[in-house]
DRENRO-934375 format. One record per residue (C-alpha): residue number from 1; residue in one letter; chain; x, z, y. Coordinates in nm, 3 decimals, decimal comma. Layout:
N
<node i="NUM" aa="A" ch="A" east="X" up="Z" north="Y"/>
...
***
This chain:
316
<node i="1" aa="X" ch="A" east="5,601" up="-0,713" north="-1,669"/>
<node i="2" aa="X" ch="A" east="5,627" up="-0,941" north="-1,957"/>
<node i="3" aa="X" ch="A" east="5,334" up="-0,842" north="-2,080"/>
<node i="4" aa="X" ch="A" east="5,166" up="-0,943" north="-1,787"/>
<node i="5" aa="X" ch="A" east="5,346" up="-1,255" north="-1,767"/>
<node i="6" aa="X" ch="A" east="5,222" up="-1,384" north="-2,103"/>
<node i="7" aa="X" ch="A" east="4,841" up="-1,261" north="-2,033"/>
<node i="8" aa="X" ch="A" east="4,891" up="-1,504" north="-1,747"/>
<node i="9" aa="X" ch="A" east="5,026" up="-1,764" north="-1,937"/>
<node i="10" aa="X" ch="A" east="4,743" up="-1,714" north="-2,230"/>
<node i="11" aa="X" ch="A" east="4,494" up="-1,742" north="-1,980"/>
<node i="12" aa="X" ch="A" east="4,609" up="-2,052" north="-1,795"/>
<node i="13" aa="X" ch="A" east="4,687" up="-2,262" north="-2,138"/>
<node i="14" aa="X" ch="A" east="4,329" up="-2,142" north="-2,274"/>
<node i="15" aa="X" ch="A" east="4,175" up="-2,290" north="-1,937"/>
<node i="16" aa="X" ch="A" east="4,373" up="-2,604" north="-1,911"/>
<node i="17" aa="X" ch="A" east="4,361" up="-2,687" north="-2,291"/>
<node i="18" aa="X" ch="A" east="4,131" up="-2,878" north="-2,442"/>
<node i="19" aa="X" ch="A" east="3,782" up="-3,021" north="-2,220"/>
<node i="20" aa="X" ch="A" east="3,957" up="-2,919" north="-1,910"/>
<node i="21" aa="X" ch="A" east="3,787" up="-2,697" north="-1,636"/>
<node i="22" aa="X" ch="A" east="3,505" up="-2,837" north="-1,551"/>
<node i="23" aa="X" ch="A" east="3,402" up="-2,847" north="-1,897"/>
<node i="24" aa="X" ch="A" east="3,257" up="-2,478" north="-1,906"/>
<node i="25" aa="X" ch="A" east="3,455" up="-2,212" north="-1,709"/>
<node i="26" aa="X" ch="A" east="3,299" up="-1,946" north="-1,892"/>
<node i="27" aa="X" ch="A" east="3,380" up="-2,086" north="-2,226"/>
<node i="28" aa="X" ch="A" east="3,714" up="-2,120" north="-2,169"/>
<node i="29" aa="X" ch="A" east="3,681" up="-1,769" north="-2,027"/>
<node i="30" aa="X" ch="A" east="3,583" up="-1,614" north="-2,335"/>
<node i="31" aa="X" ch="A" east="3,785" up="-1,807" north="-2,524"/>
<node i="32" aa="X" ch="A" east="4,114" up="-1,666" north="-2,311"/>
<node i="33" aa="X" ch="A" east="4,009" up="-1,352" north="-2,407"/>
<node i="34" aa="X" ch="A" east="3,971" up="-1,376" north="-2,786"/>
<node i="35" aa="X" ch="A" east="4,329" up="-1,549" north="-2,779"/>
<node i="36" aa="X" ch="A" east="4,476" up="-1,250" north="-2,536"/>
<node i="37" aa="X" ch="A" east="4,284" up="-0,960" north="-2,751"/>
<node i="38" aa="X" ch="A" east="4,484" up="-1,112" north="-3,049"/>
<node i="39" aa="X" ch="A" east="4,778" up="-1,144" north="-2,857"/>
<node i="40" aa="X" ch="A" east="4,758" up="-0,749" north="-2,745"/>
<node i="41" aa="X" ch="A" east="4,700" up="-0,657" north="-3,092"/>
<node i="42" aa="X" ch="A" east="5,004" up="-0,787" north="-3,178"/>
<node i="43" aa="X" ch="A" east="5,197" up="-0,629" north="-2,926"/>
<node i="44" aa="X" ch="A" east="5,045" up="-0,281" north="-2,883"/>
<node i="45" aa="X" ch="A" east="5,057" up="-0,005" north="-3,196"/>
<node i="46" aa="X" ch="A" east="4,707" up="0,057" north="-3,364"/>
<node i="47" aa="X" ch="A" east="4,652" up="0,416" north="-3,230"/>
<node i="48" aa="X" ch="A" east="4,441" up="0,532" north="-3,005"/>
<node i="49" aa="X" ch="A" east="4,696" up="0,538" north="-2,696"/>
<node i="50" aa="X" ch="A" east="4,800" up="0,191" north="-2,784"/>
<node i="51" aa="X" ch="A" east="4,471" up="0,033" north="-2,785"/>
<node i="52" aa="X" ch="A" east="4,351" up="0,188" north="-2,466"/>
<node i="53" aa="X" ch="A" east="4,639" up="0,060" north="-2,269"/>
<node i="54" aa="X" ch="A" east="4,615" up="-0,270" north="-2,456"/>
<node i="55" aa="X" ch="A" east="4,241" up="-0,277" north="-2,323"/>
<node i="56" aa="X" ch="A" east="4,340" up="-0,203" north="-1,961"/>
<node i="57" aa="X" ch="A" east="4,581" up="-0,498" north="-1,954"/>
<node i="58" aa="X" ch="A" east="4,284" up="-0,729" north="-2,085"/>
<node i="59" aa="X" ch="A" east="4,057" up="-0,549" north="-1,885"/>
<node i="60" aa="X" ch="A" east="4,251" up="-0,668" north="-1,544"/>
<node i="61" aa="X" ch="A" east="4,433" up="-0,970" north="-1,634"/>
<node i="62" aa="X" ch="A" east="4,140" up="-1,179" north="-1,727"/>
<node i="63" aa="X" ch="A" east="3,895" up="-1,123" north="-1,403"/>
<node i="64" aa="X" ch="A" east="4,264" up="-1,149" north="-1,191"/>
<node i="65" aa="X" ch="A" east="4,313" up="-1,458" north="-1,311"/>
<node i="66" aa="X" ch="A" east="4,000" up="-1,601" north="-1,259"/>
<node i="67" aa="X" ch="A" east="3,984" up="-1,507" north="-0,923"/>
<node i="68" aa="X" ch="A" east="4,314" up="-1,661" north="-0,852"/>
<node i="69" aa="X" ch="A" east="4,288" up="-1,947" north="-1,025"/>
<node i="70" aa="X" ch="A" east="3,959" up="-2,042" north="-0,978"/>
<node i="71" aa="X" ch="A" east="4,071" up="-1,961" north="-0,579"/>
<node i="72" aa="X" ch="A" east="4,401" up="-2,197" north="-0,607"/>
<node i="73" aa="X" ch="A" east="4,199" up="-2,457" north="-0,732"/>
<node i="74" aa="X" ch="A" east="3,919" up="-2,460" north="-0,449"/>
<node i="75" aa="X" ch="A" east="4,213" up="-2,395" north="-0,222"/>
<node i="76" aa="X" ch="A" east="4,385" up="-2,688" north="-0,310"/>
<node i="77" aa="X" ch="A" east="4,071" up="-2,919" north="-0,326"/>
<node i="78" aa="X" ch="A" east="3,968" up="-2,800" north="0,053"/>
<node i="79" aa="X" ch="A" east="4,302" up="-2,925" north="0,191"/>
<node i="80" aa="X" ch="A" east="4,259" up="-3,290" north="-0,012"/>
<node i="81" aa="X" ch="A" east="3,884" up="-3,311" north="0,079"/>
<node i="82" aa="X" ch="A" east="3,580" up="-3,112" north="0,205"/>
<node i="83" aa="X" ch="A" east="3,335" up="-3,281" north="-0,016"/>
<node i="84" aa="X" ch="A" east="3,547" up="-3,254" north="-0,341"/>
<node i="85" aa="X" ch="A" east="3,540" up="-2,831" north="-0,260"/>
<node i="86" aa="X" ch="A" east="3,200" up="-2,875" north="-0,159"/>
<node i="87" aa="X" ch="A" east="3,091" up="-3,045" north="-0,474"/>
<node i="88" aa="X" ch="A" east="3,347" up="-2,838" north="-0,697"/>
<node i="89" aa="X" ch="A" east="3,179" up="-2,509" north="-0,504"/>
<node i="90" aa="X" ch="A" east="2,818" up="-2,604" north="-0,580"/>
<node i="91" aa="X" ch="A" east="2,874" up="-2,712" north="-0,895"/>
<node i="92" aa="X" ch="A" east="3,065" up="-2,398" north="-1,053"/>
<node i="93" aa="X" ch="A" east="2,812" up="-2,198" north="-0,868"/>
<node i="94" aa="X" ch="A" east="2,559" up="-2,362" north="-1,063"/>
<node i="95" aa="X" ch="A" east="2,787" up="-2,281" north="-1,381"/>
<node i="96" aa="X" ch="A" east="2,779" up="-1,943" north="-1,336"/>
<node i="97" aa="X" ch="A" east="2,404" up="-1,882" north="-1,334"/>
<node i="98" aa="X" ch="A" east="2,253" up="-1,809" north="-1,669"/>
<node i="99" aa="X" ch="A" east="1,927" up="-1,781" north="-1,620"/>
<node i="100" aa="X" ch="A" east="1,803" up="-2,140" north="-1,722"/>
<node i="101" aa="X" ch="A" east="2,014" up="-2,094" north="-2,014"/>
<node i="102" aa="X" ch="A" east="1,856" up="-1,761" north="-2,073"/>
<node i="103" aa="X" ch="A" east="1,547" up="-1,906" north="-2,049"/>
<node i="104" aa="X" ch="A" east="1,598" up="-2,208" north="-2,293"/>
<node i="105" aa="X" ch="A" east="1,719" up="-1,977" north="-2,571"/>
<node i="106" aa="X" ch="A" east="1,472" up="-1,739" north="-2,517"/>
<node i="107" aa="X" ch="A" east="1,196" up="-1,980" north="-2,588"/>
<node i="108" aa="X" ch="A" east="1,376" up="-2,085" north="-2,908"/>
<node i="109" aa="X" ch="A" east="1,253" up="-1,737" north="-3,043"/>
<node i="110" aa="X" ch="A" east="0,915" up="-1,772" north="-2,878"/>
<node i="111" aa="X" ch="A" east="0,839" up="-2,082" north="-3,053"/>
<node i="112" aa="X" ch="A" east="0,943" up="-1,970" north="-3,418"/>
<node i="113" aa="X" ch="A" east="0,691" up="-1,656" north="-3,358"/>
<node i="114" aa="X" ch="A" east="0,431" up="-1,883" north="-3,290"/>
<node i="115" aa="X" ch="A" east="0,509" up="-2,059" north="-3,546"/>
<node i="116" aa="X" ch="A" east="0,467" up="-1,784" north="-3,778"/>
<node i="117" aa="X" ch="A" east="0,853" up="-1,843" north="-3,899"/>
<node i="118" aa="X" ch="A" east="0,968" up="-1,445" north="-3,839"/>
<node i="119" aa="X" ch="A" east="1,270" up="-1,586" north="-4,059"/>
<node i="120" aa="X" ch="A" east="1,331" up="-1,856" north="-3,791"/>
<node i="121" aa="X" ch="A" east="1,351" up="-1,599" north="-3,538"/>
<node i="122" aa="X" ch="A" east="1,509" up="-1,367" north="-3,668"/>
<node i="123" aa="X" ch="A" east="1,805" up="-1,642" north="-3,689"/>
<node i="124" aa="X" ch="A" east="1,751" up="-1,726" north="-3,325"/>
<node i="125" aa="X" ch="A" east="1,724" up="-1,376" north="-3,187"/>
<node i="126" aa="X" ch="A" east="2,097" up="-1,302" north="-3,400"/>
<node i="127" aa="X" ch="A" east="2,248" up="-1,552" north="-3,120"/>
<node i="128" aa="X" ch="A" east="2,125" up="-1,423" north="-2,784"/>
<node i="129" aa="X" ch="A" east="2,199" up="-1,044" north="-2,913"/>
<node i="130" aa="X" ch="A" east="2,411" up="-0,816" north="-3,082"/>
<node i="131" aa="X" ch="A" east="2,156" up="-0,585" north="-3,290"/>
<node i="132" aa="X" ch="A" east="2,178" up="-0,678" north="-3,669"/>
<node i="133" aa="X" ch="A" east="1,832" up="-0,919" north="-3,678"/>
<node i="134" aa="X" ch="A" east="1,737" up="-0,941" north="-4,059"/>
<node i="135" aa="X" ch="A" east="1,521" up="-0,702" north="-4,090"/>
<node i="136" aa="X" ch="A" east="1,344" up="-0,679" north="-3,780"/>
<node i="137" aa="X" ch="A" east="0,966" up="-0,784" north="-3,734"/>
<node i="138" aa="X" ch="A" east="0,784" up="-0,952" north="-3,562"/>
<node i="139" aa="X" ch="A" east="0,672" up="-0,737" north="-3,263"/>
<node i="140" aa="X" ch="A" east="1,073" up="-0,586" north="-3,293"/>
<node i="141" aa="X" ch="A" east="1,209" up="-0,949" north="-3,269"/>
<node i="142" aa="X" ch="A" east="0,986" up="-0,989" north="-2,967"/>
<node i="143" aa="X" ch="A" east="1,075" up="-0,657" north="-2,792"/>
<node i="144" aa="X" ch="A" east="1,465" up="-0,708" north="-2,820"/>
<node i="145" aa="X" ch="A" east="1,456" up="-1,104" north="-2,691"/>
<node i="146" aa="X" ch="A" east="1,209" up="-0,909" north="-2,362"/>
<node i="147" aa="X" ch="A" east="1,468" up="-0,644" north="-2,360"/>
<node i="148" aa="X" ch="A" east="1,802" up="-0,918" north="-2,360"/>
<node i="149" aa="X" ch="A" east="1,569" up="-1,134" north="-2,117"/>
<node i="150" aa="X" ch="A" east="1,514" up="-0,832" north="-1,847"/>
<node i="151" aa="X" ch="A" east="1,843" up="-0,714" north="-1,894"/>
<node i="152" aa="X" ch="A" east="1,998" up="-1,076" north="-1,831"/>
<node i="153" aa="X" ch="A" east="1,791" up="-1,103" north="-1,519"/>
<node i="154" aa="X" ch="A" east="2,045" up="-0,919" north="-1,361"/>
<node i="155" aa="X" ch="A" east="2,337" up="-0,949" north="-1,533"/>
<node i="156" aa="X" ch="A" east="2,285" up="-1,318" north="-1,555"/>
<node i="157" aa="X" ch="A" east="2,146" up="-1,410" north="-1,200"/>
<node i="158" aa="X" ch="A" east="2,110" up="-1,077" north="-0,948"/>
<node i="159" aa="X" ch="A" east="2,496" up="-0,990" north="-0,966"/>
<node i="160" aa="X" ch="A" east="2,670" up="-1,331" north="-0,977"/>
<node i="161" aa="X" ch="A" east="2,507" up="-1,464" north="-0,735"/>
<node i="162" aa="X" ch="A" east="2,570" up="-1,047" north="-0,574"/>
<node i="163" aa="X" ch="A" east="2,931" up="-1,152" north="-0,612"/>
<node i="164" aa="X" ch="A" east="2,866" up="-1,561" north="-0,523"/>
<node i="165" aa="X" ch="A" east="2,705" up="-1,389" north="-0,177"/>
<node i="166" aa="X" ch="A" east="3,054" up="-1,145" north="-0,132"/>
<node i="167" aa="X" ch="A" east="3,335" up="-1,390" north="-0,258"/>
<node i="168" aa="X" ch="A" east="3,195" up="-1,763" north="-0,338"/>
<node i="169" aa="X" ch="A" east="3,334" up="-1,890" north="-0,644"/>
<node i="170" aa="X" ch="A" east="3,623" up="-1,718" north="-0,683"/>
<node i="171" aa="X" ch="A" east="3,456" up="-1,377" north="-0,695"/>
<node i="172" aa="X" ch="A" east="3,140" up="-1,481" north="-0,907"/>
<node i="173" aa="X" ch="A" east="3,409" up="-1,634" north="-1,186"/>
<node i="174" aa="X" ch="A" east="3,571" up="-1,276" north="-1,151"/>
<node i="175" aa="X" ch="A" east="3,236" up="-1,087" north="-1,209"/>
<node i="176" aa="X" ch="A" east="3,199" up="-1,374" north="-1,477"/>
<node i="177" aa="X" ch="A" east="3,496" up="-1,278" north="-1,703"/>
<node i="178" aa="X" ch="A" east="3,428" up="-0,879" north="-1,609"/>
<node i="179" aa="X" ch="A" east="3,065" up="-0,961" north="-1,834"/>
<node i="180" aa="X" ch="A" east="3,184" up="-1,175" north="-2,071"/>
<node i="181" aa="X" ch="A" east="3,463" up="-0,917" north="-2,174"/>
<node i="182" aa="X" ch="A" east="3,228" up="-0,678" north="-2,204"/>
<node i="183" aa="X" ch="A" east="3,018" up="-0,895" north="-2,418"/>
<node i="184" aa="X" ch="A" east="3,269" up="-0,949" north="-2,624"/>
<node i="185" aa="X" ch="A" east="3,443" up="-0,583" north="-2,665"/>
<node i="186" aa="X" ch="A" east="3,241" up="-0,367" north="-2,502"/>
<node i="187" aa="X" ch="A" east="3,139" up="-0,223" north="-2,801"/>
<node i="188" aa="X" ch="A" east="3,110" up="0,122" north="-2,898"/>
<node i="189" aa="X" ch="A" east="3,266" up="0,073" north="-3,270"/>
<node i="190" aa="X" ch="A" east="3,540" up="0,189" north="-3,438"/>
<node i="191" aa="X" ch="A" east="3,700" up="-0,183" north="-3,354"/>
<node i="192" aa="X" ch="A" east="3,695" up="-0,169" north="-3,003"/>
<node i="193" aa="X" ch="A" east="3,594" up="0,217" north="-2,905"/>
<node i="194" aa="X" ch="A" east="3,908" up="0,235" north="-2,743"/>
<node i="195" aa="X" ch="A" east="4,018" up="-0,130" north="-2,660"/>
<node i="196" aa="X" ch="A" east="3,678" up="-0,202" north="-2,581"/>
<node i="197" aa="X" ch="A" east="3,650" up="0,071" north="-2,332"/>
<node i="198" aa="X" ch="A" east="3,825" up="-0,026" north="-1,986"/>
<node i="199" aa="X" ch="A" east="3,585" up="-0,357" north="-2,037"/>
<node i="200" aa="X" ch="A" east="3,315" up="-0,215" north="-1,996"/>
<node i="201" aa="X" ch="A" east="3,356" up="0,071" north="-1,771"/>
<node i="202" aa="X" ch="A" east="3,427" up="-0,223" north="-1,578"/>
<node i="203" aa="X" ch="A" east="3,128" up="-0,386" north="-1,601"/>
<node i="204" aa="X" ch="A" east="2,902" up="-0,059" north="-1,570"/>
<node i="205" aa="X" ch="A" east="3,072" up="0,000" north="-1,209"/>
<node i="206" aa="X" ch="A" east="3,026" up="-0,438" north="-1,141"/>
<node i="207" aa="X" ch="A" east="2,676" up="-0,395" north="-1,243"/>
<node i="208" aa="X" ch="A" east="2,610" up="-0,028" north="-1,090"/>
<node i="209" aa="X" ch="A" east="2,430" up="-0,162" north="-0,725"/>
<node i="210" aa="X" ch="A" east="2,302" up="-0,507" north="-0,833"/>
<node i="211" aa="X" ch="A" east="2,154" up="-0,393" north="-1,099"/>
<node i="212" aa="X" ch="A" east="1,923" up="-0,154" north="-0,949"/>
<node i="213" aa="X" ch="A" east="1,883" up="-0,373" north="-0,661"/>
<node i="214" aa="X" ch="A" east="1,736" up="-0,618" north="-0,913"/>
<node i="215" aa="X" ch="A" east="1,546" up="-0,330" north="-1,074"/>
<node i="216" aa="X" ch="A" east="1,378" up="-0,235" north="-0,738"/>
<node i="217" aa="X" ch="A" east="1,283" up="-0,626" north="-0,639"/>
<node i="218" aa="X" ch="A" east="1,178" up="-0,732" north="-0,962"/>
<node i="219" aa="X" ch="A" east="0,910" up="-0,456" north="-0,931"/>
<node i="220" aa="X" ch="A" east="0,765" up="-0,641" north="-0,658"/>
<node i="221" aa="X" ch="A" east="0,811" up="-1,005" north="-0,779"/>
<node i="222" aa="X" ch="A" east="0,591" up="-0,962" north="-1,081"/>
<node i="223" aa="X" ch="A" east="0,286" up="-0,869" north="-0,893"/>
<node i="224" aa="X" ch="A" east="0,293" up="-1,145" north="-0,658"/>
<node i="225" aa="X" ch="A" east="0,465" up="-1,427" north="-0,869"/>
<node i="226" aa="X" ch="A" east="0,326" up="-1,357" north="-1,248"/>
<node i="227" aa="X" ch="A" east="0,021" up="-1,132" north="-1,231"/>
<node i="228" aa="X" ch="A" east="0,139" up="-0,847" north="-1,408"/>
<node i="229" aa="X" ch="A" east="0,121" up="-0,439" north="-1,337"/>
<node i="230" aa="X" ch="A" east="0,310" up="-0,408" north="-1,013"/>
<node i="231" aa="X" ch="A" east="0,204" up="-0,114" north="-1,031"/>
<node i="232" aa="X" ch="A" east="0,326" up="0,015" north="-1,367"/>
<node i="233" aa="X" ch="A" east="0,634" up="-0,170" north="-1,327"/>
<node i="234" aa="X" ch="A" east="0,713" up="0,062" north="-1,025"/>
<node i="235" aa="X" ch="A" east="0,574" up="0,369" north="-1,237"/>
<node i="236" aa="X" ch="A" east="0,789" up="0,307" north="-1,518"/>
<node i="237" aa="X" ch="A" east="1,085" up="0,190" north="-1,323"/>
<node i="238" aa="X" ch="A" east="1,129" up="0,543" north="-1,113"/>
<node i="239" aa="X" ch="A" east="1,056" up="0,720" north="-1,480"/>
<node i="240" aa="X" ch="A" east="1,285" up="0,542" north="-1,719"/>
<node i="241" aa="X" ch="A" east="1,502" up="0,370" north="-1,504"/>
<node i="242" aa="X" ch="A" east="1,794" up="0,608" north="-1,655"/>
<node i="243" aa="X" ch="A" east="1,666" up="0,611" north="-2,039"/>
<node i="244" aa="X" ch="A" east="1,927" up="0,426" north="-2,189"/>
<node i="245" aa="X" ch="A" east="2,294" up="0,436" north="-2,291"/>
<node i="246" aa="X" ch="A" east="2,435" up="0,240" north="-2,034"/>
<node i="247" aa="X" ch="A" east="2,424" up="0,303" north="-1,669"/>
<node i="248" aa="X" ch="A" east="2,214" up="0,011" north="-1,619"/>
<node i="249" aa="X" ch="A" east="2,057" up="-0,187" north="-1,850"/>
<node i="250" aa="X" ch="A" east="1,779" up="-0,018" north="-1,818"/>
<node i="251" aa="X" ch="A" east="1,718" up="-0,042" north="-1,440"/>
<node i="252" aa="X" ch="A" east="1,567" up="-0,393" north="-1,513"/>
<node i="253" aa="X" ch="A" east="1,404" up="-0,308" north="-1,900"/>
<node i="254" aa="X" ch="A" east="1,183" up="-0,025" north="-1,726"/>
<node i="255" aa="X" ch="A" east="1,050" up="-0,255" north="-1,497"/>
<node i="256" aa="X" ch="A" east="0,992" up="-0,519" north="-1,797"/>
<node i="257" aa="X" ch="A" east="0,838" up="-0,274" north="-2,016"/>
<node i="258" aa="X" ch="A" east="0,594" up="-0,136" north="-1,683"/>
<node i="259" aa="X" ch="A" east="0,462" up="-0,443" north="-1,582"/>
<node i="260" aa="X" ch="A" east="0,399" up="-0,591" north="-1,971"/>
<node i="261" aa="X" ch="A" east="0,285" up="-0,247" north="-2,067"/>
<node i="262" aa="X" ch="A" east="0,483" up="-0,266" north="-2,426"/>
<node i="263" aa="X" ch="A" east="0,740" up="0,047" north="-2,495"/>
<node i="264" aa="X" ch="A" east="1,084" up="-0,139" north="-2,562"/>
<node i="265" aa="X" ch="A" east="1,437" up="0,081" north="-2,621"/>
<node i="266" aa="X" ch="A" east="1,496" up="0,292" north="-2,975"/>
<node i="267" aa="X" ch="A" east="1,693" up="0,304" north="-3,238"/>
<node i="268" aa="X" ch="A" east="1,843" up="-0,031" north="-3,373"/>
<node i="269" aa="X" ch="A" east="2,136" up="-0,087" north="-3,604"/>
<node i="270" aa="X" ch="A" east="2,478" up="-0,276" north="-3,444"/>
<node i="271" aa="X" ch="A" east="2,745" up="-0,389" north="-3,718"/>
<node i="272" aa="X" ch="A" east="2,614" up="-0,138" north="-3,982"/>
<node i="273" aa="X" ch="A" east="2,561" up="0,134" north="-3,766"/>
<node i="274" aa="X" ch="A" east="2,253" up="0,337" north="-3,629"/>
<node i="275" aa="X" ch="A" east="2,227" up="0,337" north="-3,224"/>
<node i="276" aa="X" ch="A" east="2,027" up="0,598" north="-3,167"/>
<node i="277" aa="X" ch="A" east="1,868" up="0,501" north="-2,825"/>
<node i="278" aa="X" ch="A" east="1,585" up="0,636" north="-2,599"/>
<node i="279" aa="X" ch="A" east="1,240" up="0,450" north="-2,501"/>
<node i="280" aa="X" ch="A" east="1,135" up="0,265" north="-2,212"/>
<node i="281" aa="X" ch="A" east="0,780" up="0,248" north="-2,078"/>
<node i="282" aa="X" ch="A" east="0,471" up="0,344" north="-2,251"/>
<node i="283" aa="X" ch="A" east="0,326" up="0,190" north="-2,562"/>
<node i="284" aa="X" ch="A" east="-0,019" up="0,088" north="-2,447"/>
<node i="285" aa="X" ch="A" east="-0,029" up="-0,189" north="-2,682"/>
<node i="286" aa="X" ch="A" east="0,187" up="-0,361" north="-2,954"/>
<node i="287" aa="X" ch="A" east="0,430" up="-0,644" north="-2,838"/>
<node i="288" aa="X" ch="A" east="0,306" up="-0,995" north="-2,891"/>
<node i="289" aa="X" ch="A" east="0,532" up="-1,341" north="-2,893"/>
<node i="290" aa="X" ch="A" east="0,348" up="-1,445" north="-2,546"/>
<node i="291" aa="X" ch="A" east="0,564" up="-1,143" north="-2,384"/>
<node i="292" aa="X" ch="A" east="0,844" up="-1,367" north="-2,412"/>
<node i="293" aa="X" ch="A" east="0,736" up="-1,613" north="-2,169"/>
<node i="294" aa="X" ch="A" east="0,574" up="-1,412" north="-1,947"/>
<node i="295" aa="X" ch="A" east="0,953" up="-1,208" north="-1,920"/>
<node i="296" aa="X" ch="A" east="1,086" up="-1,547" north="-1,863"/>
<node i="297" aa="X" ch="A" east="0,856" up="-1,595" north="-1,569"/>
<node i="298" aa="X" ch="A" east="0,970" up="-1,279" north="-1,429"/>
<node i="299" aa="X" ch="A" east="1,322" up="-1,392" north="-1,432"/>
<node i="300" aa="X" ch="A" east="1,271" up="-1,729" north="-1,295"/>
<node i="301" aa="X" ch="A" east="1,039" up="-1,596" north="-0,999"/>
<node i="302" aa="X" ch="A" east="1,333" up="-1,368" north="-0,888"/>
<node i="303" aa="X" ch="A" east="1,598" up="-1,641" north="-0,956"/>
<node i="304" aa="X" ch="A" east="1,399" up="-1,852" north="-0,728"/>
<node i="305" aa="X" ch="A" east="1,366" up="-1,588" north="-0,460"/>
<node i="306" aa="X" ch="A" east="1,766" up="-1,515" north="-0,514"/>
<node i="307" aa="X" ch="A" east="1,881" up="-1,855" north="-0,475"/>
<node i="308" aa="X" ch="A" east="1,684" up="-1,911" north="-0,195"/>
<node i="309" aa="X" ch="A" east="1,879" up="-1,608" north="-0,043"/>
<node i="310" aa="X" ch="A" east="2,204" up="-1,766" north="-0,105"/>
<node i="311" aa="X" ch="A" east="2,087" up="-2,081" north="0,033"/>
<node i="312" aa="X" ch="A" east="2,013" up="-1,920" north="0,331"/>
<node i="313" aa="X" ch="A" east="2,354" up="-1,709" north="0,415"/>
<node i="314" aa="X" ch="A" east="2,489" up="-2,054" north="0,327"/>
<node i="315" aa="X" ch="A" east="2,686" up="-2,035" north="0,017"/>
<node i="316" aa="X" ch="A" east="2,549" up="-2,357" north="-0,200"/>
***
């Protein structure tokens, strides 16, 4: 129990240091976990029994505590005023989208390949994902930022606002930490193989249903809202919706790779070490920089349509 008890207290005095909360919740939130993982570390022997129970305790403390603290706080500002929880409510809700984010990044790497700076890119690409970048070319820096993009569009926007729709807030800052610690050591390295592991089993089962709901809508979205291949996004979603590693990820790259009509997936390099990994879609022709934005478009089309969902059940 005192274990638990300073996980708690970590957590809190990560949160409440510094900018304060309405800073960037999910800042803080990763920050509470880097400070907790070192804490564990400390605490737990290096074996392979130690680290796995040292990853469950991270692995539950940090979404707990963001639903219950994130809850107190709404709680509490409800019973002062309804317009400081309404304004609190709309505003974290806004906080825990990503796709505009997404999309702003995203375009950082579109404009250095048009650019003709593959150097440039390279750079940019290292920060949105965690493939080693250095070596990668052009059309490979394009297919992993369309890969991260498609992938995002559901971890990023279908399931928090999935979880926003369920629980408000407090359960979309709980599905918030649940992806950021896998993120950050869900990683299938001799580092975090075992710490890492509870994290993001976690996240596969928090990601299991919106993630294929996304998969299925976004399949229609891109014929009506962008233009693309409906058709061979549906073709390629129902064939390589499982060809990947994790559970999900590729519920939303199939459809990417289906309606551009590019072949993403294959073998990369993470940390030094070679991820062999299978394909997605078909490659009809070679990627090209202007895929970037046109997978942008695709996840701002079904943002809009999501949002406008939420609007509707009357959540923001």
């Amino acid at each position: 129990m005192d274990i638990v008890e300073c996980c708690v207290g970590i957590f809190a005095g990560s949160l409440l240091r510094g900018s304060g909360l309405a800073a960037a919740p999910v800042v803080l939130i990763g920050k509470s976990i880097s400070r907790l993982e070192k804490f564990l570390r400390q605490k737990f022997p290096q074996t392979l029994a130690g680290e796995t129970k040292a990853g469950v305790i991270l692995a539950v403390c940090i979404p707990l505590c963001s639903l219950l603290l994130f809850g107190g706080i709404l709680l509490l500002a409800y019973h002062i005023s309804f317009w400081l929880w309404f304004v609190l409510h709309t505003f974290w809700s806004y906080q825990i989208l990503a796709a505009r984010c997404l999309e702003q990044e995203s375009r950082k790497v579109y404009r250095f390949l048009a650019a003709g700076d593959l150097s440039g890119a390279r750079t940019q690409l290292s920060y949105l994902v965690g493939r080693e970048t250095s070596q990668l070319s052009a059309e490979e820096v394009t297919k992993a930022c369309v890969e991260t993009v498609a992938e995002n569009t559901s971890d990023g926007v279908t399931a928090p606002l999935f979880y926003l729709l369920l629980g408000g807030v407090p359960l979309g800052f709980c599905y918030k930490a649940i992806n950021t610690l896998d993120s950050m050591v869900g990683y299938r390295n001799a580092k975090y193989l075992f710490f890492g592991r509870a994290s993001a089993k976690t996240d596969d089962a928090a990601n299991w249903l919106p993630a294929r709901i996304c998969g299925v809508l976004l399949t229609c979205f891109r014929r009506f809202f962008v233009g693309l291949d409906g058709k061979g996004a549906w073709r390629i979603f129902r064939r390589d919706r499982n060809n990947h590693l994790s559970p999900n990820s590729a519920q939303t790259e199939s459809a990417a790779a289906g309606a551009l009509g590019i072949q993403l997936g294959g073998t990369h390099v993470y940390f030094g070490e070679v991820v062999e990994k299978p394909t997605i879609g078909d490659a009809d022709r070679p990627a090209e920089p202007e895929d970037i934005p046109r997978t942008n478009g695709m996840m701002l089309a079904a943002s809009g349509c999501h949002c406008w969902d939420l609007v509707c059940c009357g959540w923001l």
